[in-house]
C-alpha positions in Angstrom: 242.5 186.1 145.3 245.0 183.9 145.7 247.6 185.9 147.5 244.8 187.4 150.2 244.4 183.7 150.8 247.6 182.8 151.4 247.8 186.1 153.8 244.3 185.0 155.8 246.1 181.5 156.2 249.4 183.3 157.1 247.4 185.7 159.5 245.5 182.5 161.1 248.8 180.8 161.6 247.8 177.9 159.8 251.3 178.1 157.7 254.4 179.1 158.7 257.5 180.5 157.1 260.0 177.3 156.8 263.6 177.4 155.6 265.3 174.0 154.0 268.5 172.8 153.2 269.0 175.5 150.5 268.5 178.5 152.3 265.0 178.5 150.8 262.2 180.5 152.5 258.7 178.2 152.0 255.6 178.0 153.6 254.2 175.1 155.3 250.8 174.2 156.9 250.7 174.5 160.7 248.3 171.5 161.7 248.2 171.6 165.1 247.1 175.4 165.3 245.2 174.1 162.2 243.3 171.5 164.4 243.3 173.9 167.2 241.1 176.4 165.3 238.8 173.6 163.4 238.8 172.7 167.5 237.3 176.0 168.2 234.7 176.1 165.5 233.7 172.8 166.1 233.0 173.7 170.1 231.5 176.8 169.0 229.3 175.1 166.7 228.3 172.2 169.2 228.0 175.0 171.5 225.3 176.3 169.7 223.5 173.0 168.4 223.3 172.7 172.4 221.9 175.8 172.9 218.9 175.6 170.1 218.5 172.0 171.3 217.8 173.0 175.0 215.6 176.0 173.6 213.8 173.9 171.8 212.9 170.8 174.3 212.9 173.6 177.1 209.6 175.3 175.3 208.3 172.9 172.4 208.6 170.4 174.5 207.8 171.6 177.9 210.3 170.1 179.7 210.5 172.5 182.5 212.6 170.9 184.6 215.8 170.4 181.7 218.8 171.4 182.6 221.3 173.1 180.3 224.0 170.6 180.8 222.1 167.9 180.6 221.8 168.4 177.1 225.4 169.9 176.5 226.9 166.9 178.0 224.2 164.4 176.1 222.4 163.0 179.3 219.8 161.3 177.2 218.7 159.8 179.9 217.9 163.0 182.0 216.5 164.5 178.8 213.8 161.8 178.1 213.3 161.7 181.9 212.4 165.8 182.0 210.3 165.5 179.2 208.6 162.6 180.8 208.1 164.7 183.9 206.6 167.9 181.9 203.7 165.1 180.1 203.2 163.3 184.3 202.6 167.0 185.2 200.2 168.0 182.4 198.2 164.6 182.8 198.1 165.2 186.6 196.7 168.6 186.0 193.7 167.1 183.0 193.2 164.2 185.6 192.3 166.6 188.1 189.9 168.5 186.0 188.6 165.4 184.6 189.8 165.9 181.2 190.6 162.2 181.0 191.3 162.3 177.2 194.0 164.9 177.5 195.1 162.7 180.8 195.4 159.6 178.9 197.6 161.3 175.7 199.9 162.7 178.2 200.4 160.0 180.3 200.3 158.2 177.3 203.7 160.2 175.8 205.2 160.3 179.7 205.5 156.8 179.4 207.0 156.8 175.8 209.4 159.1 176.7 210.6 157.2 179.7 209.4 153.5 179.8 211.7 152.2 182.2 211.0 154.4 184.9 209.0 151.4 186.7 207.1 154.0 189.5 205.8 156.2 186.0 204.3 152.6 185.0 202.9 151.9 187.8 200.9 155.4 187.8 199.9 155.3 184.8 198.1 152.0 184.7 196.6 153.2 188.0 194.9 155.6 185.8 194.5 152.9 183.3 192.7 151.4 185.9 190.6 153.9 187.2 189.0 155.3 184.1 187.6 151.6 183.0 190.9 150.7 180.7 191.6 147.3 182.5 193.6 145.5 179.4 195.6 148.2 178.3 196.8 148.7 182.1 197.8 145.5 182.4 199.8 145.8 178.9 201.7 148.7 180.5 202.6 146.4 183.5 203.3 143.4 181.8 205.7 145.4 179.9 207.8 146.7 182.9 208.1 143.2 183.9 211.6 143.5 182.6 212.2 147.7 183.3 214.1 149.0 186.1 212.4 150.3 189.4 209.7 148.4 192.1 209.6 145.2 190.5 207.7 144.1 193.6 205.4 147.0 193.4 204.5 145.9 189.6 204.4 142.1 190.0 201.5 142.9 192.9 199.8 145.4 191.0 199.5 143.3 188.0 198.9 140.4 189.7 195.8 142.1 191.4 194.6 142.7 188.2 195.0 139.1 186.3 193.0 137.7 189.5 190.3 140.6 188.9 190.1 139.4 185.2 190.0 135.5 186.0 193.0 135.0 184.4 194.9 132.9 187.4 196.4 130.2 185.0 198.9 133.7 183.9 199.2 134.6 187.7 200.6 130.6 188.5 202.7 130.9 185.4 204.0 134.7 186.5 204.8 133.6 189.9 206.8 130.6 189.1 208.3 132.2 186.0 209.0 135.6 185.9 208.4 136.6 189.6 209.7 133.2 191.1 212.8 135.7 192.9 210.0 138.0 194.0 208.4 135.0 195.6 211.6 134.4 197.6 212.4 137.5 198.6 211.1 139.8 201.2 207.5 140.2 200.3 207.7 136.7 198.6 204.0 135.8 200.7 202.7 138.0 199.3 203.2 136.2 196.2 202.7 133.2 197.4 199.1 134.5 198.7 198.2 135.2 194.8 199.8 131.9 193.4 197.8 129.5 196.1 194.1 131.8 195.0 195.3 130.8 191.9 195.4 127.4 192.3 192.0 127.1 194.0 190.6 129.0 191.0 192.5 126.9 188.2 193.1 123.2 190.2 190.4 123.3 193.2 190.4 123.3 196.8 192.2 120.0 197.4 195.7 121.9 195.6 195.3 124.8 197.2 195.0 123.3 200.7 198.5 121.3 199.5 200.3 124.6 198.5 199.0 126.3 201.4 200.5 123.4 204.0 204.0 124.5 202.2 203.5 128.5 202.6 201.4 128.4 205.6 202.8 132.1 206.5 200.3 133.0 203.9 197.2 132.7 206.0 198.4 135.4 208.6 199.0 138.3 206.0 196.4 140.5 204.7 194.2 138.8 202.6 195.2 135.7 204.1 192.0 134.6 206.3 190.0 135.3 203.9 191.8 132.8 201.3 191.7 130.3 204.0 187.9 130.8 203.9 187.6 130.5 200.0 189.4 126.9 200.3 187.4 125.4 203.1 184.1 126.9 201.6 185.2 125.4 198.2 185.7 122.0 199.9 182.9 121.4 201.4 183.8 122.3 204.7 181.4 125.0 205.0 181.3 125.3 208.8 185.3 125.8 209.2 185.0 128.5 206.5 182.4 130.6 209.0 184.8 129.7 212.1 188.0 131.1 210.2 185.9 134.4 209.3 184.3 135.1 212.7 188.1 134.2 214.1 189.5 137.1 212.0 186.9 139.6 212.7 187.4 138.7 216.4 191.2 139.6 215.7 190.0 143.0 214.2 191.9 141.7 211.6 191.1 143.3 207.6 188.4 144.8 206.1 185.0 144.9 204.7 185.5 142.0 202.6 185.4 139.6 205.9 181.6 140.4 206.8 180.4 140.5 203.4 182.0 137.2 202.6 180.7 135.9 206.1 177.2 137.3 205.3 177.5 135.9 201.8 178.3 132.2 203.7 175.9 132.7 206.7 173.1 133.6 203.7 173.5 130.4 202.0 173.1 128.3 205.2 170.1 129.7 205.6 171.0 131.9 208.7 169.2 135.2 207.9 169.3 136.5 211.2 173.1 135.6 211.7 173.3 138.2 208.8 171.6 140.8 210.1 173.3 140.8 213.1 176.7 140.4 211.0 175.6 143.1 208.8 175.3 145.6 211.7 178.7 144.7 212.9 180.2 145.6 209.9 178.4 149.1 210.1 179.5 150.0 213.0 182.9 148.9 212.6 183.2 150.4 209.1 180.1 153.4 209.4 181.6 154.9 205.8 181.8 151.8 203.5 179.0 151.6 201.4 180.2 147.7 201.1 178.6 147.5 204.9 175.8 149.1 204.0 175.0 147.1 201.2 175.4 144.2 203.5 172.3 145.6 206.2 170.2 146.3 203.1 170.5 142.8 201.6 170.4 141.5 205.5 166.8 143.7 206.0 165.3 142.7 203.0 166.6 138.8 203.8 164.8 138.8 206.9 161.4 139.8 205.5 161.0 139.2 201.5 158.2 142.0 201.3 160.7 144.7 202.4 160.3 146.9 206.3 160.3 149.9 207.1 163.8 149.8 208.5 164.6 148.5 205.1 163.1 150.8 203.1 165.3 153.4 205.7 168.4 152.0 205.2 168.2 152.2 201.7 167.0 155.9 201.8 170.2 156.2 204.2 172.7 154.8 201.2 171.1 156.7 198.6 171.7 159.8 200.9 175.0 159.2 202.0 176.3 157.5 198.5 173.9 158.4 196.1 176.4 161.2 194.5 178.7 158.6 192.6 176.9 156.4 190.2 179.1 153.4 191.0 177.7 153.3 194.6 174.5 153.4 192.8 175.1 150.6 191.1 176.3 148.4 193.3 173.3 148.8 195.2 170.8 148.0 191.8 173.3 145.1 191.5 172.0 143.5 194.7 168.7 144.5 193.7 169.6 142.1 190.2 170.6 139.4 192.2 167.8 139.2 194.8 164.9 139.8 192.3 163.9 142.9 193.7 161.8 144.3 190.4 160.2 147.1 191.4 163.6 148.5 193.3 165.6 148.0 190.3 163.0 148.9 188.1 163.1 152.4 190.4 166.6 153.1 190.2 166.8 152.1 186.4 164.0 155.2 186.1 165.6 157.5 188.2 169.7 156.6 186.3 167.6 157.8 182.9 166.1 160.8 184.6 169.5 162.0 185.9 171.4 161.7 183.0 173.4 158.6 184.2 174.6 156.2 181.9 171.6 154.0 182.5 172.4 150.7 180.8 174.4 149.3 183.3 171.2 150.1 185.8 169.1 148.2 182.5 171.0 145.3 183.0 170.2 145.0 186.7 166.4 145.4 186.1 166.9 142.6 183.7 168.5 140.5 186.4 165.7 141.2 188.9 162.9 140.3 186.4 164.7 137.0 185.2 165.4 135.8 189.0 161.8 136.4 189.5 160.8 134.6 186.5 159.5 137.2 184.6 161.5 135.7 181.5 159.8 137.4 178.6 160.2 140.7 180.3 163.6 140.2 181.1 164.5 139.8 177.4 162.2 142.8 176.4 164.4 144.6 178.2 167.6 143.6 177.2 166.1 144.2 173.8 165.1 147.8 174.1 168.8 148.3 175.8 170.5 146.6 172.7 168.8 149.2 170.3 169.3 152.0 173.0 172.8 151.5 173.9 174.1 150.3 170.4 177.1 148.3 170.2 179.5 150.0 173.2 182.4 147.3 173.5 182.3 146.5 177.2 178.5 147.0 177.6 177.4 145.1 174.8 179.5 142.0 176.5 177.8 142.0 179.6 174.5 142.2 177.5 175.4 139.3 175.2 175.8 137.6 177.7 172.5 138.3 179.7 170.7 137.4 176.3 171.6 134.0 175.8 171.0 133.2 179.6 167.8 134.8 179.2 167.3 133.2 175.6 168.1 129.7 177.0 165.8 130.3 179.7 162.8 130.9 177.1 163.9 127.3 175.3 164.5 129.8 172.4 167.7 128.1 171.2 168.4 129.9 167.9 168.4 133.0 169.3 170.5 131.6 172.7 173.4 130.2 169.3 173.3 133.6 167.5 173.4 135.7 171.1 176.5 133.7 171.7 177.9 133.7 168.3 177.9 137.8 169.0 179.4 137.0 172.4 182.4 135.3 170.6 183.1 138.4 167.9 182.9 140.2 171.2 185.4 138.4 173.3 187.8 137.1 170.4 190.8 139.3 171.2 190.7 138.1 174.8 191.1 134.5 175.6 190.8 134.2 178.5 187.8 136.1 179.0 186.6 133.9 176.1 187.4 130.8 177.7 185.8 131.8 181.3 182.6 132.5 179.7 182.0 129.4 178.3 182.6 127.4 181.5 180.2 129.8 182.6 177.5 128.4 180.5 178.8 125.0 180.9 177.8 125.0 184.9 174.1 126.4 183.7 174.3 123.3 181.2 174.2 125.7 177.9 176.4 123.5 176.0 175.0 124.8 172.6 175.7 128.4 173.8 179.4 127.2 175.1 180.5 125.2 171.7 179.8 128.7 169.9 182.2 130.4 172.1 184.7 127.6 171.7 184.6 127.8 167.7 182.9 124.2 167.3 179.7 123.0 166.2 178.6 120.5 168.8 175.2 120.5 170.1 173.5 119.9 173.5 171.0 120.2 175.2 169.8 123.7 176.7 168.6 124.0 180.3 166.5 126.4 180.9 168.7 127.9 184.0 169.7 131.0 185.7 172.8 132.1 187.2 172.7 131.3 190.8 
């Protein structure tokens, strides 16, 4: 055994024949062909480690666009990036055939695969976004603060969707903090733009107007005359808030937003046929925004209370030309809520059950209607039958909470208004800041009962019978 060892070592070169001082023939071991062979086998071995390893995350992992050497030369970085490419193109694909489930685990493992690729954040709380998931989008932005990538692109995006969620005291801390080069850079107006809505949300007009006299590029850039608007109206100075709308839609400056808001302002002066005529504009301007069409409806109905037969077409019109995506739909039965139109709402609420639609966002409008109108003890039948109906669905049951202590408080029923709220609190206790806006929500309609159960104390108050304007 032995001696066919020493032969295989001899034959391998390892040892070599070596004669000393006295004449003696030994052998010795050859390390460096030693460590050129261990060389070989270790390469060889590597070699194939590499090859099962690209197998492997080629197929089980479907990352179709690997390359060999990226995983022979340890590019972990291109590895985790192909594998996040294969999950962005499988969630693209369930996306399109709204398989939003299989979308979300993909996009999902795409972005643990690869979280500092700052454009795969920003798609994937797009989708976020779209599919209702609001918080968790702006987890996955609020993450990439830091990652590499459109750091502008992310601080906008984000910001956009703090201000949709009220929460502009994070936006004023953002921009100053985090985003404060942002502000100073290139698109820093931009910026600017969200930090001075901000401050008219959180401080009031009069700190707005201040920021705004140091950043006044921010009222020329998209957005911007509409801002300007918001501060005068919020001031007082309601006629320079009309002027600065009907300058920008003179300008064919922006979008949509500029009627409506101008309607919204022109309504509440009491100028109905302003609307109307405003309303039209914004049709012909924009003949495919369902956002204009909203405004003629609400303009037709404003002009005669008891409805029109132009009315009644326009409305047929929308349903037409909109009626295939419930969220146009709604919108519509929303302005219905808010105008106290019972027997349109109570219509579309009918025809959202027939069709299969879910119907208790269309409930909630009826509701609305019926407690504008006064029609208090029907209002809270029906957010009654849609709390047994609809069960306890997170985001639904917090826009019915809410409706029910309104409703509640309007009734002078104040123990059902405390343990409505109390619900509202379990509700909203993971977010704070929806938490806190909703109880200065019922602080302006004087439900101070309703608010100190929101806020955790045990203060009482008096309850005015109110609804929200």
């Amino acid at each position: 055994m032995s001696t066919d060892n020493a032969s295989s070592r001899r034959w391998l070169g390892i040892q070599r024949r070596v004669t000393g001082e006295d004449g003696e023939t030994r052998w010795r071991w050859n390390f460096p062909r030693l460590a050129a062979i261990l060389g070989v086998v270790a390469a060889l071995t590597y070699l194939g480690g590499a090859v099962a390893g690209f197998l492997w995350l080629k197929n089980g992992r479907n990352a179709r666009s690997l390359e060999f050497f990226d995983v022979l030369l340890l590019d972990v970085r291109k590895v985790k990036t192909s594998i996040a490419r294969a999950h962005l193109e499988d969630a693209r694909k369930s996306k399109e055939r709204q398989e939003y489930q299989k979308a979300y685990v993909s996009y999902v493992s795409a972005l643990r695969s690869d979280g500092n690729n700052g454009a795969l954040r920003l798609e994937v709380a797009e989708f976020f976004t779209s599919v209702g998931s609001t918080k968790q989008a702006l987890t996955v932005l609020e993450q990439g603060i830091q990652v590499e990538g459109p750091r502008e692109e992310i601080g906008l995006r984000l910001l956009n969707l703090l201000q949709a969620q009220g929460k502009d005291a994070r936006v004023i801390e953002l921009v100053r903090g985090s985003f404060a080069k942002e502000a100073a850079g290139p698109k820093g107006v931009l910026f600017r733009r969200h930090e001075v809505e901000a401050v008219l949300a959180v401080e009031g007009a009069a700190a707005a107007k201040t920021l705004l006299e140091k950043h006044p590029q921010v009222a020329s850039v998209d957005g911007g005359p509409l801002l300007v608007a918001k501060i005068h109206w919020a001031a007082g100075e309601r006629q320079a808030a009309v002027e600065t709308l009907r300058a920008a839609i003179a300008a064919d400056v922006g979008s949509p937003t500029l009627f409506i808001f101008l309607g919204d302002y022109l309504d509440a002066l009491g100028y109905a046929m302003d609307v109307e005529q405003v309303a039209r504009q914004a049709v012909e301007r924009f003949p495919t925004e369902p956002s204009a069409r909203i405004l003629l409806i609400s303009a037709l109905r404003g002009v005669n209370m008891t409805g029109t037969a132009a009315w009644r077409a326009e409305v047929e019109g929308y349903v037409r030309d909109f009626g295939d995506r419930s969220e146009n739909l709604l919108v519509l039965a929303e302005l219905g809520g808010k105008k106290g139109w019972v027997d349109f709402t109570r219509t579309v609420y009918a025809g959202s059950i027939a069709s299969g639609r879910f119907a208790g966002m269309f409930g909630l409008c009826y509701s609305d209607a019926l407690l504008r109108a006064g029609r208090v003890a029907d209002a809270r039948r029906v957010l009654d039958e849609l709390a047994v109906q609809m069960g306890e669905e997170a985001m639904f049951a917090k826009y019915l909470r809410r409706r029910q202590v309104v409703a509640a408080a309007a009734a002078g029923a104040t123990l059902a208004m405390r343990e409505h709220a109390r619900g509202l609190a379990v509700l909203l206790s993971g977010d704070s800041a929806a938490l806190d806006s909703t109880r200065r929500f019922f602080l302006r309609l004087g439900l101070t009962e309703a608010a100190s159960e929101l806020a955790g104390g045990g203060g009482r108050g008096r309850v005015q019978s109110q609804v929200a304007q």
